[in-house]
N, C-alpha and C positions, 0 to 999 in steps of 0.2 A: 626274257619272255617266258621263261616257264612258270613263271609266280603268276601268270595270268590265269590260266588252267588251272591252277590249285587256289585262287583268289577266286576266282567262279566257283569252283566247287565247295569252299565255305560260304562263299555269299549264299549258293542254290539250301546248303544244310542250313543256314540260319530262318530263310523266309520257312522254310518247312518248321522248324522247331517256334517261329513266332504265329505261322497257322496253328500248330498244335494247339500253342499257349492260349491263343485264342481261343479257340475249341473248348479246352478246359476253363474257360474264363465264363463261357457262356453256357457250360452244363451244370456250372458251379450257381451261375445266377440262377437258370432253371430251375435247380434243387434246392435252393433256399426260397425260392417262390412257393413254390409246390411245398416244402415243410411248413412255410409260414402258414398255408391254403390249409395244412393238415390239421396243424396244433387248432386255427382257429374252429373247425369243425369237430374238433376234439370236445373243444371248451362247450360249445354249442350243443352236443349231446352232452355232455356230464350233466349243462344245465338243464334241458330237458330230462333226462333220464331221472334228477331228482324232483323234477315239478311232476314227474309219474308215479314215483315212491313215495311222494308226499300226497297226491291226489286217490294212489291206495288202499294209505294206511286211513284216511279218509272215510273212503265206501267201505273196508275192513270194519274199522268203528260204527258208522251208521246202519251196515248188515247184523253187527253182532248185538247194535241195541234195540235192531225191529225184533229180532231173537229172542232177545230179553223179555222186550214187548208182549212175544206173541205167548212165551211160555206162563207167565204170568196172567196173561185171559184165560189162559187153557186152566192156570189153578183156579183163578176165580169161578 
């Protein structure tokens, strides 16, 4: 009869250690949710960020050719 008390008291540490594992099971899912969430908003600005740098360089070019433009009246 004493193996009972001590067979409870590993059964009580295993449910505890297979809550834990659980725990860790479901923060692990979480955090790979949430990274997958990151990367794809990552990719979603880099795309943006270069449709901005190319839309730029853009009105940079068509600024510097009214410029052009305008210095060339000014000679004429």
């Amino acid at each position: 009869m004493n193996d009972a008390p001590a067979k409870s008291a590993v059964e009580l540490e295993l449910k505890r250690l297979e809550k834990r594992v659980d725990d860790l099971v479901a923060t692990v899912t979480h955090l790979k949710e949430e990274n997958r969430a990151l990367r794809q908003r990552q990719d979603t600005l880099s795309l943006e960020r270069a449709s901005l740098l190319q839309k730029n360089e853009q009105v940079r070019a068509r600024v510097e050719a009214m410029i052009g433009r305008l210095k060339s009246m000014e000679q004429a």
